[in-house]
N, C-alpha and C positions, 0 to 999 in steps of 0.2 A: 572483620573479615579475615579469614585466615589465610597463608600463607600462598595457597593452590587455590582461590575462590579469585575471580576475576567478573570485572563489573559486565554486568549484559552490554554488546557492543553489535548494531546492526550497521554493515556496511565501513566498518572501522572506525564510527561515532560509539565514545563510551555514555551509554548513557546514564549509567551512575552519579555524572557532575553534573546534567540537566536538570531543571525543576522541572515544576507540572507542564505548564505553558507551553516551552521549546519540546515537551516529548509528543505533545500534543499537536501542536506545528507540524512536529517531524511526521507523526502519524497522516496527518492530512494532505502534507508534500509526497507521502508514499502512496496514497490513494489517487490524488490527481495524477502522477507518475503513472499508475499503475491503467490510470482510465485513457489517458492520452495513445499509452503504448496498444493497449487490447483497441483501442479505437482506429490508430492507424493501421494494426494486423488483421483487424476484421473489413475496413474497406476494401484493403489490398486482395484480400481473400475473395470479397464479393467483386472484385473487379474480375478477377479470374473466370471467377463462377457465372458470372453474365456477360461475359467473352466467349468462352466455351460452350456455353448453351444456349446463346442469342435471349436470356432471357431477360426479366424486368423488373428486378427487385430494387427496391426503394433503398439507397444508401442510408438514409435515417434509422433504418432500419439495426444498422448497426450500432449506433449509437444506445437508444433503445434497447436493445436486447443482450446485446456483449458489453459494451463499455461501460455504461452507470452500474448494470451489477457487479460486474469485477471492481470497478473503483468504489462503490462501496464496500464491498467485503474485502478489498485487501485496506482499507480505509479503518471499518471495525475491528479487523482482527492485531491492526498496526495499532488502533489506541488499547486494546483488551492490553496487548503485550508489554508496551513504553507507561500505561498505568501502573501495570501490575511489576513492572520492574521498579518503579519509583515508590510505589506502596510499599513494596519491600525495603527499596532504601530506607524507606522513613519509617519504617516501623519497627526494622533491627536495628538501628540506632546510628545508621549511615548518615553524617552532614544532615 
């Protein structure tokens, strides 16, 4: 690694010194993270929205349509990124 290259670091975890497993972890902590947050902003949203217009929407609703697709995709896109940073380690010759 040369002098100005610095290990990929999300959230100020380097993960250069991670194996497979812990990136993988990490990936997955950032998904469930990512499902619980859009899960509480999508109720709070639909509380709003069925206060203000007396209507009837199913709070599962949210679950369903906002929360599992965002925690999966910020889920996939965390492990494409924390693999592909550790493919890198290992295959330039990094530990």
């Amino acid at each position: 690694m040369s002098a100005n290259a610095q290990p990929a670091r999300v959230l100020g975890i380097p993960l250069g010194d991670l194996g497979l497993f812990p990136c993988l972890f990490l990936a997955l902590a950032f998904g469930l993270i990512a499902f619980f947050a859009s899960c509480f902003l999508a109720i709070m949203s639909l509380l709003v929205w069925n206060t203000a217009t007396h209507g009837h929407t199913s709070y599962a609703d949210t679950y369903r349509y906002v929360a599992l697709p965002t925690g999966l995709a910020v889920m996939v896109m965390g492990m494409v990124f924390v693999t592909g940073s550790w493919l890198r380690r290992k295959l330039t010759g990094g530990n």
